[in-house]
C-alpha positions in Angstrom: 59.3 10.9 -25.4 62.4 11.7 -23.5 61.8 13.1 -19.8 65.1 15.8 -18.9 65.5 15.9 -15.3 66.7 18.8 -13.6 69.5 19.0 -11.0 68.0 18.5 -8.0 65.8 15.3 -9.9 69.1 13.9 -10.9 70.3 14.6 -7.1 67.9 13.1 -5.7 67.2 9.9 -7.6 71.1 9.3 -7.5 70.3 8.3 -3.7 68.3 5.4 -4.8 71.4 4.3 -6.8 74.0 4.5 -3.5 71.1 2.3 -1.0 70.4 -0.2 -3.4 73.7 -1.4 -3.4 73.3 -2.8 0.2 69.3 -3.6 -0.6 70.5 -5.6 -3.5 73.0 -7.2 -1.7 70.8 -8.1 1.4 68.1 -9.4 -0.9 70.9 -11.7 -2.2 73.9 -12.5 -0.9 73.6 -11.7 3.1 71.2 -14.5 3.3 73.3 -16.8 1.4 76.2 -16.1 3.7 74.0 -15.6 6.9 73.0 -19.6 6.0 76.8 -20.8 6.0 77.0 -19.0 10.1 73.8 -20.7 10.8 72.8 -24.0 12.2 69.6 -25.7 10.6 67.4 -23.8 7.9 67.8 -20.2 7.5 64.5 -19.2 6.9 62.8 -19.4 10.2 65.4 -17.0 12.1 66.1 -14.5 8.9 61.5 -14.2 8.9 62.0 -13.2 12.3 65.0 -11.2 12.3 63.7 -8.9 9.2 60.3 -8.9 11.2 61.8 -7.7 14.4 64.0 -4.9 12.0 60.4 -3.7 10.5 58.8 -3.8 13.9 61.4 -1.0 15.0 60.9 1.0 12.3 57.2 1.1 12.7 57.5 2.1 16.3 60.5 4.9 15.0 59.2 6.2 11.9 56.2 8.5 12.6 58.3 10.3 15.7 61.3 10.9 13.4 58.8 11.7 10.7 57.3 14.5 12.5 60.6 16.1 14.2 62.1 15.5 10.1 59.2 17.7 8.7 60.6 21.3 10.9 62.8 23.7 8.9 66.0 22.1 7.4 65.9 19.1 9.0 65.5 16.4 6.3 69.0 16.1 5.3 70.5 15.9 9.3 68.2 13.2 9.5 69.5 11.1 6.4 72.8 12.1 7.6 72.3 10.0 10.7 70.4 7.2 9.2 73.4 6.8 6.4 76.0 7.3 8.8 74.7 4.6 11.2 73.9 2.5 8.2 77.0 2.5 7.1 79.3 1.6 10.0 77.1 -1.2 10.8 77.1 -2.2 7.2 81.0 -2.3 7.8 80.3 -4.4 11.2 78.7 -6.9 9.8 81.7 -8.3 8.1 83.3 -9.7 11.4 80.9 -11.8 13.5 81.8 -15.3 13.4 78.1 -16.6 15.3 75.0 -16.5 13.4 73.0 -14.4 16.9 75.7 -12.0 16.7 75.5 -10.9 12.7 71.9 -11.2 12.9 71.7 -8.0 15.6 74.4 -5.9 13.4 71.8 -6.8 10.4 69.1 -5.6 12.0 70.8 -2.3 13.0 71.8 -1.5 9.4 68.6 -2.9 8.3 66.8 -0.1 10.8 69.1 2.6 9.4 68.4 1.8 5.5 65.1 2.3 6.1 64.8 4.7 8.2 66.6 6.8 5.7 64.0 6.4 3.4 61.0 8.1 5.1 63.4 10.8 4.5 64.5 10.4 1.2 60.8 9.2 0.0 59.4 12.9 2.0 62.5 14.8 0.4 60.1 13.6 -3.0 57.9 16.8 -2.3 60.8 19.1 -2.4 63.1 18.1 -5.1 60.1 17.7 -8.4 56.5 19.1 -8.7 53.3 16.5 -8.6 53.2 16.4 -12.3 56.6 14.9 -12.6 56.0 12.7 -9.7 55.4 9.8 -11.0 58.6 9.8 -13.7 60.9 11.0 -11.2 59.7 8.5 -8.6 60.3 5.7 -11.4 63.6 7.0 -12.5 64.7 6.7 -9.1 63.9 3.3 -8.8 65.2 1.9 -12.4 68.9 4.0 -12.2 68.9 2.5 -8.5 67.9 -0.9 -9.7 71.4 -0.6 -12.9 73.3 1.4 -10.4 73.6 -1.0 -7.8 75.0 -3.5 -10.2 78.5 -1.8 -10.4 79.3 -2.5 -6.8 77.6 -5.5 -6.8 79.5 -7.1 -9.6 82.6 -6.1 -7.5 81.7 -7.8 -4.6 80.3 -10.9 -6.3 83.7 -10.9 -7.9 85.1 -11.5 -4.8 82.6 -14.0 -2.8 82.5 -16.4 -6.1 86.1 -16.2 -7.1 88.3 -15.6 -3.9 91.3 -14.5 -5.5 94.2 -15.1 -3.2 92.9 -18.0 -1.8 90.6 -15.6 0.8 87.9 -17.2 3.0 84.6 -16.0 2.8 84.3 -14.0 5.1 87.4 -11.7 4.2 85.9 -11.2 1.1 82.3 -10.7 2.9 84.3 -8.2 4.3 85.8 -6.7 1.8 81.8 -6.4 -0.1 80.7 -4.8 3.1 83.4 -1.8 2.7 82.1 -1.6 -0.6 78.8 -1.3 -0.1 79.1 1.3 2.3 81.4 3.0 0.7 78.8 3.6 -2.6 76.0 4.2 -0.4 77.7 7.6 1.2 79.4 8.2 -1.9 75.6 8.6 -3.8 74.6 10.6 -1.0 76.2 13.7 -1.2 75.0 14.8 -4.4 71.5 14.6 -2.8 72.7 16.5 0.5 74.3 19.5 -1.8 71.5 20.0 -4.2 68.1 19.1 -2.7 66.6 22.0 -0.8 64.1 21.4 1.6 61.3 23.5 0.6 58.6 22.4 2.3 58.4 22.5 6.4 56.9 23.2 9.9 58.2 25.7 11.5 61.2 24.6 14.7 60.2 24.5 17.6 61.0 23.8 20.7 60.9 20.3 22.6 60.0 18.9 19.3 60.4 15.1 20.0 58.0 14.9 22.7 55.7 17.1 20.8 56.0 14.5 18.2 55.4 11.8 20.0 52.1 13.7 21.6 51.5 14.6 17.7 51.6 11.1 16.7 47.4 10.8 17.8 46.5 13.7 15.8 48.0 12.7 12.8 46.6 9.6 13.0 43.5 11.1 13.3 43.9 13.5 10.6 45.1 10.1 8.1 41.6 8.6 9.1 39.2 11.3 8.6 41.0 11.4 5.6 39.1 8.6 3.1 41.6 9.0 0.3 45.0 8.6 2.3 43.2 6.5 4.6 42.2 3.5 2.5 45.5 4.4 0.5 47.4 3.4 3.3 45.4 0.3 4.4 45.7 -0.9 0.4 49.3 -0.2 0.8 50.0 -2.0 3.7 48.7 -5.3 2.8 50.1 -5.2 -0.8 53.6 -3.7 -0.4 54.1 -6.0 2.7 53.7 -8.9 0.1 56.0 -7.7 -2.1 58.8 -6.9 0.3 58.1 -9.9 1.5 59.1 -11.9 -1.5 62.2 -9.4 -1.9 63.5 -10.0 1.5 63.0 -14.3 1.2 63.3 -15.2 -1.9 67.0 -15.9 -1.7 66.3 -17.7 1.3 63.4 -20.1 0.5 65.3 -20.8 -2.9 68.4 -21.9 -0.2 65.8 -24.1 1.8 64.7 -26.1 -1.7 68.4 -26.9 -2.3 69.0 -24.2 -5.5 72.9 -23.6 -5.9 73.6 -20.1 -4.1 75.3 -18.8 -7.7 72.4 -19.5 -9.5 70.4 -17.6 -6.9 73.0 -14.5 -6.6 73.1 -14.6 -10.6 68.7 -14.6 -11.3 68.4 -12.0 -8.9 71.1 -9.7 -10.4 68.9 -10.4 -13.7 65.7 -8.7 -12.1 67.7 -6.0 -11.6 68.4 -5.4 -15.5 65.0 -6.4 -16.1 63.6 -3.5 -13.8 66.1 -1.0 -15.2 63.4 -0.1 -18.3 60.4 -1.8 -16.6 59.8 1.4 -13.8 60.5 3.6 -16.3 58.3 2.2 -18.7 55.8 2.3 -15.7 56.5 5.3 -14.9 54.8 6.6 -18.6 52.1 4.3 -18.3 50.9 6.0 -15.3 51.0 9.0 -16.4 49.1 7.8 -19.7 46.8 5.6 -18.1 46.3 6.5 -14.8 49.0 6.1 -11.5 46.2 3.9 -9.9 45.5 1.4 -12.8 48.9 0.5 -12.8 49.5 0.1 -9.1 46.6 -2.4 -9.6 48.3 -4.4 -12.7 51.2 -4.8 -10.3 49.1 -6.6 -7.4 47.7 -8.4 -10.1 51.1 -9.6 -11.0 52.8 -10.3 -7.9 49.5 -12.0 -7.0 50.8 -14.7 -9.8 54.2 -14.6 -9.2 53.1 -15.9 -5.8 51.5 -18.6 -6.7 54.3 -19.3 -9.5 56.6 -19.5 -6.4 54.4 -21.7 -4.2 53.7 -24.0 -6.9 56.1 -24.3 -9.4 59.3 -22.9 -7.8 61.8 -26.3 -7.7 64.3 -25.9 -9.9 67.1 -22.6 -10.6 65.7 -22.5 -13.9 62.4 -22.0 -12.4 64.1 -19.3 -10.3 65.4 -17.3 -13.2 61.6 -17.4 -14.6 60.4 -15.9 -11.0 63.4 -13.5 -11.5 62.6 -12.3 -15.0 58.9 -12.0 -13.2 59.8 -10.1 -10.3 61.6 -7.6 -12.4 59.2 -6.8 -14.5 57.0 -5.5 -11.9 58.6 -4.6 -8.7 60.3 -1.2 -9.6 57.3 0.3 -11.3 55.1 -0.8 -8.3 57.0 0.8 -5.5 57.9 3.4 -7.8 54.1 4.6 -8.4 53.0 3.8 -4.9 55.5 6.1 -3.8 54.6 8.8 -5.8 50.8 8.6 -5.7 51.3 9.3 -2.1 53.2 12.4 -2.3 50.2 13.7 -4.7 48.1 12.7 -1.6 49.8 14.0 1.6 50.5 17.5 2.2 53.6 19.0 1.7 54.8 20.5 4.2 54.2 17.9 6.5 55.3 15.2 4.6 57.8 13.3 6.5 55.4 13.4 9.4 53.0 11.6 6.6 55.9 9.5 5.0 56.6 8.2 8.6 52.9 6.9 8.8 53.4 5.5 4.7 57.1 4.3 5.2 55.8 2.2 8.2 54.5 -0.5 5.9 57.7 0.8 3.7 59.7 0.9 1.0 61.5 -2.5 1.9 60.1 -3.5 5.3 57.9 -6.4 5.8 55.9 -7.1 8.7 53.4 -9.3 8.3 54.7 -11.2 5.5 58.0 -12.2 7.1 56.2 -13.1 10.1 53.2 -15.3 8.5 55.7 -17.1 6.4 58.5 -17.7 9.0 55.0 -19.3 11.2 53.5 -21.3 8.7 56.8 -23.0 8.0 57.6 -23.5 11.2 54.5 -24.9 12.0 54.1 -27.0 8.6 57.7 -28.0 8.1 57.0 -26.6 4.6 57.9 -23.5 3.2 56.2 -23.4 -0.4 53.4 -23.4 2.3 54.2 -20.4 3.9 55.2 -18.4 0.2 51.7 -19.3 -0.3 50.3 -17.8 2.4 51.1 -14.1 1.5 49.0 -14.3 -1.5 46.2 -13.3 0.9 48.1 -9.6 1.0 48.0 -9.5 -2.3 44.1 -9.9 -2.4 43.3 -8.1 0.2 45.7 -5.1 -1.2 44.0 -5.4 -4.4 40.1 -4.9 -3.2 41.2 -2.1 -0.8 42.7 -0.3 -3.7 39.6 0.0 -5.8 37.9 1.9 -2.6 40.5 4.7 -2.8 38.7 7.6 -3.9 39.7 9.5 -6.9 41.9 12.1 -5.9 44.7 15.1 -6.3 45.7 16.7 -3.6 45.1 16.3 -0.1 42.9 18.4 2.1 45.2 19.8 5.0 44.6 19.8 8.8 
């Protein structure tokens, strides 16, 4: 059955196409290149430096969240985070030390996502909650093929080097890109999504924001559906952008050629492509929530694929094909479960709280992982270690109580 999209659908999900280019190449090639500037193995300082970017987030997201949610204040908001994006994007083509690239990748790191708790809230305004779910997944599988064109362009570039560049010109020159698609896939959202849910303005609104934060808490915790939502969330998502954000980087530590890593990763994203939007129909046939739990399941043995059996690039490609198969439709369906959940016109504030554990931040993951191979000398050790998000993920999801629509205030 074919699903036509309306303008303001086709708007929006054309955003996930313009940030994926830089998510696709910061999953991929950043770390490859951030490895060449360093001293020593990679892994231990790129697990802290994505846990400090997710860290900063999570203290941002539900204060911009809440100011995001007043009248026509969405789209200022993605403005800012884009714009900032973007230049540091650019930036981060000219540091020559490993401390110094690592700050400007934070920054844009910060920015990316913080554009997405308003993207993600901006959900509410451009469908309705029966074409959540396919929207949400459409999103995710044009974003996953979309982000492909630029990053061909830049891979062609970093592997071939015509004119005898170094590599950083042409890092340079895949930075400029990058941003360049990113703003470019932006507009279409900024001209034809209409925010049409929201608070009224009103004055002083960041410090009544930041006084607000409490009650919304509050109002997430008396709230058993969102509330063990969210916890599930957390655990699980954090796994998965977990694996997203090292994989590049612990298939660097076990010796894997770098083009073999770039070339498996840009595979998961054609195997994604029809993957979320296949999972996009089987939650709406079989229920949103049975799917999000298949994925767990999955991820849960693509874990322990990667702890265990993970040696070799053909091994890589196998993970890859894996990965693929599951990550679009997961985020995808998490994502739009929770818009069915929170109430609309306070979305973003809700978003802020969801997008904490977010779309492609990792917290705990990055941080147990970086530790444990630290501590161990062994980092199959610490991919292992994140199956334990996965589990707990998993049992906290079956407690979510069948649900809707939220229950305002």
């Amino acid at each position: 059955m074919s699903f036509k999209m309306t303008k303001a659908e086709r708007s929006w999900v054309m955003y996930d196409v313009g940030n994926s280019a830089l998510v696709l190449l910061a999953t991929s090639v950043i770390p490859i290149y951030f490895k060449s500037l360093a001293d020593g193995p990679a892994l231990v300082a790129w697990s802290y430096a994505e846990t400090v970017a997710s860290l900063v987030i999570a203290l941002l997201m539900p204060i911009l969240g809440s100011v995001a949610d007043q009248q026509g204040m969405k789209k200022k908001f993605i403005i800012g985070s884009v714009g900032t994006g973007a230049v540091a994007c650019v930036a981060m083509g000219f540091p020559t030390s490993a401390m110094a690239f690592l700050v400007i990748y934070v920054i844009s790191s910060v920015a990316l996502n913080t554009s997405f708790v308003f993207y993600d809230a901006l959900l509410v305004d451009a469908t309705t909650d029966d074409r959540m779910d396919e929207v949400s997944s459409q999103g995710y599988a044009w974003g996953y093929i979309g982000s492909c064109v630029p990053f061909l362009a830049c891979l062609a570039f970093v592997l071939v080097r015509p004119f005898g560049m170094s590599l950083q010109t042409a890092m340079q020159i895949s930075f400029v890109i990058t941003a360049a698609w990113w703003v470019a896939f932006t507009v279409p959202m900024l001209k034809n999504v209409e925010q049409t849910h929201y608070k009224p303005r009103e004055e002083h609104a960041l410090v009544n924001a930041v006084r607000g934060i409490g009650a919304t808490a509050k109002r997430i915790w008396r709230d058993p559906s969102i509330r063990n939502y969210i916890i599930a969330y957390f655990f699980y998502i954090d796994g998965v952008h977990t694996i997203i954000k090292l994989s590049t980087s612990y298939g660097a530590d076990l010796g894997i050629d770098g083009t073999q890593l770039v070339l498996a990763l840009l595979v998961t994203q054609f195997v994604a492509f029809p993957s979320a939007i296949a999972y996009g129909r089987l939650g709406h046939k079989f229920g949103t929530r049975k799917m999000i739990l298949v994925g767990i399941a999955g991820y849960t043995f693509i874990t322990l694929f990667a702890a265990f059996f993970l040696r070799t690039a053909v091994e890589f490609w196998i993970l890859a094909i894996m990965v693929g198969l599951f990550q679009g439709g997961l985020q995808a369906l998490s994502r739009s479960e929770f818009g069915k959940l929170c109430p609309k016109d306070h979305a973003n504030e809700y978003f802020g709280f969801f997008d904490i554990f977010g779309k492609y931040a990792a917290i705990l993951g990055t941080f147990i992982v970086g530790t444990m191979t630290a501590a161990t000398g062994n980092s199959s050790l610490g991919v292992l270690s994140i199956v334990v998000l996965f589990i707990i993920g998993f049992v906290v999801m079956l407690r979510v109580p069948e649900r809707t629509a939220a229950t305002e205030g």
